[in-house]
N, C-alpha and C positions, 0 to 999 in steps of 0.2 A: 431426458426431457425435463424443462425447468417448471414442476406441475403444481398447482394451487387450491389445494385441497377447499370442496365446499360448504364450509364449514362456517358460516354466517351467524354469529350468536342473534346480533341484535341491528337494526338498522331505524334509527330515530330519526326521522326528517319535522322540523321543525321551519315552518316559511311565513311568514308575516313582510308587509311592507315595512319599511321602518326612517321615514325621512326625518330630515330636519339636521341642524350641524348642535341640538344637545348631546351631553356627553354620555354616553353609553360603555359600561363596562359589562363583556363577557367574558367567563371562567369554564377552561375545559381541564377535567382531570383527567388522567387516564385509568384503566378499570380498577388497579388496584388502589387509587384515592392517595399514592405517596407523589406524585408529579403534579401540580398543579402551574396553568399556562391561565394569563391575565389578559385581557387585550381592551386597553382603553381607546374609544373612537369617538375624537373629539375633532380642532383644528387639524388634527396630526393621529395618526395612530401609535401605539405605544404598545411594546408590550413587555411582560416581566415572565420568569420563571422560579419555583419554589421548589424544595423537596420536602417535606414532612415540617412544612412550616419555615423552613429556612430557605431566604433568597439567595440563589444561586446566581441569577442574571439579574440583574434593578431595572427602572423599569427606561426602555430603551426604544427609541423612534424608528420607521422604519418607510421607506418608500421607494419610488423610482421613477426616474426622471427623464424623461424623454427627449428628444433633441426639435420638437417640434413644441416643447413647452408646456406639454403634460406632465403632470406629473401623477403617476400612483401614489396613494396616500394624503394629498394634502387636503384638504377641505373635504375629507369624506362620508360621500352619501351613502350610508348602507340601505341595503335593499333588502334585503333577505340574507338571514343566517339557516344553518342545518346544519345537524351532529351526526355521525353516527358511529358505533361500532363495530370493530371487526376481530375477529378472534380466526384465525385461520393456518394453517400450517405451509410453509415451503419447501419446497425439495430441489437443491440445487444438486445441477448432475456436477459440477467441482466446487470444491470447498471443505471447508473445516470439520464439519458434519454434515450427517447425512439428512437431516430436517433443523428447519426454523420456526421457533413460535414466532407468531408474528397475532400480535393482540395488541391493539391501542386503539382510541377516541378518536376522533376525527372535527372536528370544525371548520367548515368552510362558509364564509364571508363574503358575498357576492356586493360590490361599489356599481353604483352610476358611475358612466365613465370606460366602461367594458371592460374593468377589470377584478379579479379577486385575491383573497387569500386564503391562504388554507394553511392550517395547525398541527399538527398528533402529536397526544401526549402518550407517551411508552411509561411501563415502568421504572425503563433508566435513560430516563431525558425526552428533551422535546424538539420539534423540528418543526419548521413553519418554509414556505413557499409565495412566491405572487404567481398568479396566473393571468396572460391577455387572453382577453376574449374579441380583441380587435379584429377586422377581417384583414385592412391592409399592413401593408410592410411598414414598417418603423425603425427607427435608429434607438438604443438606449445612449443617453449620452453619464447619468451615472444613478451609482443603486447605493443606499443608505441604509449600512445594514451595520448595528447598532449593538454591543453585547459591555453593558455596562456591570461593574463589578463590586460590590458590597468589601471594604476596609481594607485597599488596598492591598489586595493579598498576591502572594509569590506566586509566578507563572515556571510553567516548563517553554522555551519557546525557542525556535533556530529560526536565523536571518541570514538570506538570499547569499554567499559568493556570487556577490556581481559579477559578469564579465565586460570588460574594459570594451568599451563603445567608444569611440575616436576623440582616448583620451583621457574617458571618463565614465568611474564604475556607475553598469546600469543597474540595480535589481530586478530590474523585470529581466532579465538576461542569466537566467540561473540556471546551473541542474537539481536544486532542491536539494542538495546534500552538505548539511553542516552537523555537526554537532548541538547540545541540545543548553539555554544559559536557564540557571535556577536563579531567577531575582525577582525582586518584586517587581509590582508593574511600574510602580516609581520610578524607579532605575535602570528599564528599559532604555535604550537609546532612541528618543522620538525621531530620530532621524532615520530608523532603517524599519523596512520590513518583518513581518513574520508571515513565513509562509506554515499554512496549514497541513496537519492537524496541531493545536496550540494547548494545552493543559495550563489550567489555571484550578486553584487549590482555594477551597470553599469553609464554610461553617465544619466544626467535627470532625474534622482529617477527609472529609468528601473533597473529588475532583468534580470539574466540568470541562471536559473534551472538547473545544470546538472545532468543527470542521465542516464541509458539504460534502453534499450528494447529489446524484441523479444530474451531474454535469456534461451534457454532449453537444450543444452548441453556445456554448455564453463563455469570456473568460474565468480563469479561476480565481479566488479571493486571497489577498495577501489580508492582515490583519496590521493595525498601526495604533498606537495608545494613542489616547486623547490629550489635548493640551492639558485639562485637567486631572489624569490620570486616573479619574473615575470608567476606564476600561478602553475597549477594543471599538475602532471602526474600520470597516471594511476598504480593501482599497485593490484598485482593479487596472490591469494595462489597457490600454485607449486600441483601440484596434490597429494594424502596421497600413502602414502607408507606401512607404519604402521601404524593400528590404535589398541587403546588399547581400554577395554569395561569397564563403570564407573556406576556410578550412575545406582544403582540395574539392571544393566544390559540391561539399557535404551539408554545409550548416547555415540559413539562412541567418543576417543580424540586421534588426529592423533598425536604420537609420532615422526614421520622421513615422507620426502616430497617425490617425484620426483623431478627430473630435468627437469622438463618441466610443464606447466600451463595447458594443455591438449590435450586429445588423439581424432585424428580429422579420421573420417572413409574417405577422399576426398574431394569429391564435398559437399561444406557446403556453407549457410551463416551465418557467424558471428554476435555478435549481435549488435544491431545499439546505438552508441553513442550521448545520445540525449542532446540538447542544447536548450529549452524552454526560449523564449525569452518574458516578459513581463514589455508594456508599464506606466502601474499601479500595485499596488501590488493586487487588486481583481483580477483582470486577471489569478492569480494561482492559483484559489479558484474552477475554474471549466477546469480545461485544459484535453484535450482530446488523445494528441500525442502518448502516452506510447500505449495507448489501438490501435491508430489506426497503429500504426507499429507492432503492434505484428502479428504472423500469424493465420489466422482467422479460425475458428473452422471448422473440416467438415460438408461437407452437413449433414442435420437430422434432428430429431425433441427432441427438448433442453426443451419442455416444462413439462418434470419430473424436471427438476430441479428447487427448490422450495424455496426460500430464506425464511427468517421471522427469528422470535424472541425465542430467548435460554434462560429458564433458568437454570442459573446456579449455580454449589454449592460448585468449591474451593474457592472463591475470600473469601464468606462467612464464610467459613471451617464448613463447615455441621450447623451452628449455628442455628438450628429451635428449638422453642421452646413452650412453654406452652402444648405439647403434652405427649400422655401416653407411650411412647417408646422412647429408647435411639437412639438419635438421630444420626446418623452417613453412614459410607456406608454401606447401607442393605436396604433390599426390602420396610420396611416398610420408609423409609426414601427417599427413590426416590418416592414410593405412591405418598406424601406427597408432593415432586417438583411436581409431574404426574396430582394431585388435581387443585395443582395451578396455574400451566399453561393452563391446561383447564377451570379453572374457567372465566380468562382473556382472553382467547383466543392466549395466548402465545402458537407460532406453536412447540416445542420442548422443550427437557431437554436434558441436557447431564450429563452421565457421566463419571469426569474426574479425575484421575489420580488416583488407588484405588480398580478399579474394578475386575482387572486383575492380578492375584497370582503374588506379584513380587519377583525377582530375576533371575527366569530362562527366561524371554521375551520370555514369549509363551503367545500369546494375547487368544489362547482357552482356558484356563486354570483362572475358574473364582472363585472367592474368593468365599467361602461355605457360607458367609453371604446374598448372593444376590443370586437368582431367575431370570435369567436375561427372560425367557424365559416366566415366571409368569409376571415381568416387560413389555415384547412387548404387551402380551395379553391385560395389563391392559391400557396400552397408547391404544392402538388401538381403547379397547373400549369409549376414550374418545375424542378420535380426535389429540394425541398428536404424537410426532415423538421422537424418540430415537437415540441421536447421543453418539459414545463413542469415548474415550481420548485414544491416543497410542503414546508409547515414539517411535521414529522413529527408531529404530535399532529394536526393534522387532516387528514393522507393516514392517519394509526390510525384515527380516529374513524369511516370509512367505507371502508376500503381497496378490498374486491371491488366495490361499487357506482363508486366514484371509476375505477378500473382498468377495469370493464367498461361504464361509459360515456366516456370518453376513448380507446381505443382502437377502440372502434366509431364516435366520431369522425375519428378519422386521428392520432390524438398517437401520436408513435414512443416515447415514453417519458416517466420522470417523472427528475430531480434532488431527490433529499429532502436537507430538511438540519435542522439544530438541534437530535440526537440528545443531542450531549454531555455522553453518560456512555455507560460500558458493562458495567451491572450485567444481573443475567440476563434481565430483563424488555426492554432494550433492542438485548442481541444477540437475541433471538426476534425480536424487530422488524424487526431488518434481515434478517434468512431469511424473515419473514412476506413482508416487501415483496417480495424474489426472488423467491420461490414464486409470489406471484400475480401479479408483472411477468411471470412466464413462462407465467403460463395464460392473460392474455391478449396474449403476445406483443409486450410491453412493455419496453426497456430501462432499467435501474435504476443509476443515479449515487448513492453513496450517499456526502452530503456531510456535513460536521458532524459526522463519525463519527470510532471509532477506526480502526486500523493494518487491515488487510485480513488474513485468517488461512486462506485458501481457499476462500472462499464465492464465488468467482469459478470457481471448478472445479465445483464442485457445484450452481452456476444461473449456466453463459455469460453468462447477459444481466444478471448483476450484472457490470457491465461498468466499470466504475471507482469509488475510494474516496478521500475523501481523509485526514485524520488527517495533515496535513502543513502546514509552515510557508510557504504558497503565496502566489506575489505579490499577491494579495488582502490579508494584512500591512502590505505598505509604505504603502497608502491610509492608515494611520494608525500606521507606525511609531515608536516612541522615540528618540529623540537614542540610537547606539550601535548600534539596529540591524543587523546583518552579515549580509545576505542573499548576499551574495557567498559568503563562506566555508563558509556554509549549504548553498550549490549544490553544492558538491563534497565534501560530509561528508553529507547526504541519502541519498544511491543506494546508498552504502556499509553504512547502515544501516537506515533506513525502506524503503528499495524491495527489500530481500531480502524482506520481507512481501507485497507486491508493486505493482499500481500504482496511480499517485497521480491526483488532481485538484489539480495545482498553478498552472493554470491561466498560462501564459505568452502573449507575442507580444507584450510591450510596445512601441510605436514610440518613445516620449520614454523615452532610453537616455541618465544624466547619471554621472559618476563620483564617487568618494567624496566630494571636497570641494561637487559641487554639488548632491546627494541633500539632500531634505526632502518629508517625505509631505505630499501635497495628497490630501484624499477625492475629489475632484469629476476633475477632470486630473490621475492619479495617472502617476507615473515608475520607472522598475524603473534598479536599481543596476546597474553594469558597463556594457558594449556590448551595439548595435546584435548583433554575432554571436555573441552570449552568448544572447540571447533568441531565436535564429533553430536555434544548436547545441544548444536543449535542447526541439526537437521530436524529437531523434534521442534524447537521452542520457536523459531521462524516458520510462519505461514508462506509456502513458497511452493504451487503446484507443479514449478518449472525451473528445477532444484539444480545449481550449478556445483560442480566440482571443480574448484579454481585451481588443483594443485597440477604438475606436470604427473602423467599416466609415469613416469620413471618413478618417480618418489613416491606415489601410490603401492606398484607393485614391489618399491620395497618392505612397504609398512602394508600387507595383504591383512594381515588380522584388523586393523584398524577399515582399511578401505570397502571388505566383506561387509562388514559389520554399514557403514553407510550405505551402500548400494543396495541393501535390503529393506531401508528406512523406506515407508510410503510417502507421497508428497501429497494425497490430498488422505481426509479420513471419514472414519462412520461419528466418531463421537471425540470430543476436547473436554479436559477437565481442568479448572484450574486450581491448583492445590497449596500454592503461596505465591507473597509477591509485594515487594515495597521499592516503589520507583527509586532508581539508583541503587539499588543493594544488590536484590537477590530475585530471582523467581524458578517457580516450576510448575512445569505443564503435561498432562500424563495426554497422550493421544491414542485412540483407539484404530485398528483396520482392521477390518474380519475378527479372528478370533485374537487378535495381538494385541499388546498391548505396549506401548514405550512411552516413557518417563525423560525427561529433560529437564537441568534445572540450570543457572547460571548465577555466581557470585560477583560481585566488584572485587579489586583490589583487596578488599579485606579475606582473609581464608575465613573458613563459615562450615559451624555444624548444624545441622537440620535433622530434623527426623521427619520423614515423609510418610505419610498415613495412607497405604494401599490396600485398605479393607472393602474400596470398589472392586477389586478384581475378581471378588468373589469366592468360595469355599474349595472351587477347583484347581485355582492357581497356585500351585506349591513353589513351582523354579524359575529363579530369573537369571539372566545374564546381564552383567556390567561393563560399563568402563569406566574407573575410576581415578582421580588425579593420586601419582605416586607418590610416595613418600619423599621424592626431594622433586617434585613439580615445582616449588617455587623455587628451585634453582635452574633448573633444568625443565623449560616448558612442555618438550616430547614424553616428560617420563609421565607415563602410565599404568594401570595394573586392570586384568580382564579377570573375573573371574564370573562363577557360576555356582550360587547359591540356593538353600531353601529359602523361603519365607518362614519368619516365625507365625504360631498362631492367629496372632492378634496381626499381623499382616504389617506391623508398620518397622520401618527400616530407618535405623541413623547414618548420615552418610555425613562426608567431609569434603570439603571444597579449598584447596590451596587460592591462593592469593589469584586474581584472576585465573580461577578456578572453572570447571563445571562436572557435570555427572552424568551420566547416562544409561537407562536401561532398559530392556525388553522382555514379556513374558516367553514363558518356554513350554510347551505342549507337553 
């Protein structure tokens, strides 16, 4: 149950009338006096963000426009302001840990005109909202949302792989998954997108995260530098108009737009523009705001929903082997996943993309090779769960019939994918599918999609996203590819949104010089303990095993040792971390405790300080990159150690490297 402790420090209500168009500036800090949020209310409203005296955001206009000629923000009559504070805890039933502070200011700004806005300032950053207080329906036709930036400083930022719209790359036509460009904002390409979450690099070696939250009916926000390169303005796909149907009758592609970004039934809040403000770069490593601005689930009991470990069989492409049957989609070949994940204790299989007659996207409609129903039986009998793949146009086309005959089958849930865009009609889509994965008690993988913006708070059982550059990529990457460097600039920025389907567990582990994508027998970059330390260091409650169950059960000490990893925890610790280098993250479950760290290219010594564990924890167990890893990516070494007194440990990391370890009772 997602429960919210009553714990109300303070609640300041402040109301006066306040007309007139002179210009008015109010100042919200949040409790700890290091965030300060400016809001100038003149012609226009403005606002700016500080951290401890130094501007973060400058100061930057904001409003919305409506297709009837409204506009929120321009000639603004305020009416009444009110503060207040909230200091209060969360308890989310999946997630990183087992509670969230949740303490910040509040400022809400009520306009003549029926509309408002609203503020919080957090300790690390700030986040602001419009809300209509209209009773009728409206059109937005577009939203002006402003994030100007102080001396041109260097962003972290990836832009859209368009897909080819007849003829001609769209950016609104993406899967969210590039890689990540370090330039200034100068040198940005004003011609393309950035899609969110975006890192931009501040006073003092601080970052500012931009990103949203609390998105369930409005499109989602791309970012575009200004002509003058004094920052980011917001930019948004126009709602579809036409869509035409592709790809075996999986994937919708919007030919012609609306005139407008979206259709608003009234009374709405819009979704909150967040500005994550970080004094160190580890500080991204565990940030909390997206999940706590989102809106929190209803009352109930969330303890059907069951996270754990997937295995899975496109990454592979069916590739099992030394067996008496042709290996591929058919009964005897899920078996076969079904064996081996119960051997391991792997809580699921899925199957993806394959199963389902295609062309006409009728998800009942199952290929004469496969059993599915001889399949539930047989998982059942072994303790496993059954999740399947559905391209999103034809899990839309019948959604409650598809959900409420598969789950009164025994399917633990569906994997959607091929959303690839996120104008307003296809975030509805990924709340539609939540909503009703959760009324028939359904877990929801929502692949193919954008960045995650709290919809994981507000339906538990949206239980993973991806919108990420995951080693699914390398099966067909370019000459230049850097999945390496990717792994430790990721978490920094995509996983403050929250978590991913990146899908690791590669066993063929080669280094930079002997990397080359094969579709069929695909190879992940770095070591053997690089793809073992990022079941720790990836936030992923619905944790795939991309490798074939054959190569698994050759490498059993390696695959034991994952299958044991938890996927959600009680408590995160971040214990280093410099975007593009290196990091590591100690995570907590019951009495256990595992460590994960990851390198770039470069090999890297660390000493890692594990005097959290406490006076009772003497023994750990490793995996460590071997003495010739950067020759040989598979080579590794396990061993099992004391702790010294002082509890801290030096460890070594070869050249796309990692580490990995767990406490021992």
């Amino acid at each position: 149950m997602n429960i919210v402790s009553k714990k109300w420090v303070a609640i300041i209500l402040i109301a006066a009338p306040l007309w007139g168009y002179a210009q008015k500036v109010v100042e919200l800090k949040d409790p700890s006096g290091k965030v300060s949020v400016n809001v100038t209310i003149g012609n226009e409203i403005i606002y700016s963000v500080s951290h401890e005296g130094d501007v973060m955001v400058g100061a930057s206009p904001i409003s919305m426009a409506l297709v009837d000629g409204t506009v929120f923000g321009k000639e603004p009559r305020l009416r009444k302001k009110s503060i207040k504070t909230i200091n209060q805890t969360i308890y989310p039933p999946i997630y990183k840990k087992k509670s969230i502070k949740d303490h910040y200011n509040e400022l809400t700004l009520d306009f003549k005109g029926g509309y408002s806005l609203i503020f919080r300032a957090y300790e690390d950053g700030a986040a602001y909202r419009f809300v209509s207080n209209l009773k009728k329906p409206f059109w937005v036709e577009s939203e002006q949302a402003v994030f100007n930036l102080p001396d041109n400083p260097k962003i972290f930022a990836a832009t859209p792989k368009g897909r080819q719209v007849d003829g001609k790359e769209n950016q609104y036509h993406s899967s969210f998954q590039n890689t990540y460009q370090h330039v200034s904002l100068a040198e940005w390409d004003k011609s393309r997108l950035a899609f969110l979450p975006v890192l931009t690099e501040g006073k003092g070696g601080k970052k500012i995260c931009i990103t949203e939250a609390d998105l369930l009916n409005y499109p989602g926000m791309f970012l575009k530098v200004s002509s003058d390169d004094k920052g980011f303005y917001g930019d948004f796909a126009a709602y579809p108009k036409d869509v035409s149907v592709e790809v075996r009758g999986l994937k919708g592609v919007v030919k012609t737009r609306e005139p407008y970004i979206a259709k608003v039934e009234g009374r709405t809040a819009f979704p909150w523009r967040v500005m994550v403000i970080a004094e160190e770069d580890a500080d991204l490593l565990c940030n909390d705001m997206v999940y706590k601005l989102a809106t929190p689930a209803a009352e109930g009991d969330y303890s059907w929903v069951k996270p754990g470990k997937v295995a899975w069989d496109w990454w592979n492409d069916w590739n099992i082997y030394n067996v008496d049957f042709r290996a591929g989609i058919n009964t005897e070949t899920y078996k076969y996943y079904i064996d081996f994940a119960s051997k391991f204790g792997i809580e699921y299989v899925i199957l993806d993309e394959g199963w389902a007659v295609a062309g006409p996207a009728d998800l009942m409609q199952v290929v004469p090779e496969i059993d599915l129903n001889e399949l539930v039986h047989y998982a059942n009998t072994k303790k496993v769960g059954l999740i399947l793949w559905a391209g999103y146009r034809a899990f839309d086309l019948d959604m409650d019939r598809v959900c409420k005959h598969y789950a009164a089958m025994g399917i633990k849930g569906f994997k959607i994918d091929f959303m690839d865009r996120d104008d307003q009609y296809m975030i509805d889509f990924n709340r539609r599918c939540a909503e009703t994965g959760a009324k028939y008690k359904l877990l929801i993988d929502l692949h193919g999609t954008s960045k995650p913006t709290g919809l994981q708070r507000t339906y538990p059982n949206a239980i993973n996203f991806e919108g990420v550059h995951g080693l699914e990529e390398l099966k067909w990457a370019q000459p230049g590819t850097d999945q390496v460097t990717y792994d430790v600039t990721m978490p920094f920025i995509r996983m403050v949104a929250g978590s991913v389907d990146y899908t690791q567990g590669a066993m063929n582990n080669v280094n930079k010089e002997n990397f080359k994508s094969i579709y069929s027998e695909p190879m992940s970059q770095g070591t053997r303990c690089r793809q073992l330390a990022q079941y720790v260091v990836f936030d992923s409650p619905l944790n795939m095993l991309c490798d074939a169950p054959t190569n698994y059960m050759k490498e059993e000490e390696c695959t034991k040792f994952i299958a044991a990893i938890p996927t959600v925890w009680d408590d995160t610790k971040v214990l280093n971390g410099k975007i593009g280098e290196y990091l590591a993250i100690a995570r907590q479950k019951d009495s256990i405790w595992y460590v994960g760290a990851l390198t770039n290219w470069d090999a890297r010594d660390m000493e890692l300080d594990l005097s959290f564990l406490g006076k009772d924890v003497n023994r750990i167990e490793i995996f460590e990159d071997g003495i010739n890893a950067d020759r040989v990516g598979k080579d590794y070494r396990r061993k099992v150690i004391s702790l010294p007194a002082d509890k801290k440990i030096k460890i070594h990391m070869a050249p796309g490297g990692g580490f990995v370890m767990r406490t021992l009772k």
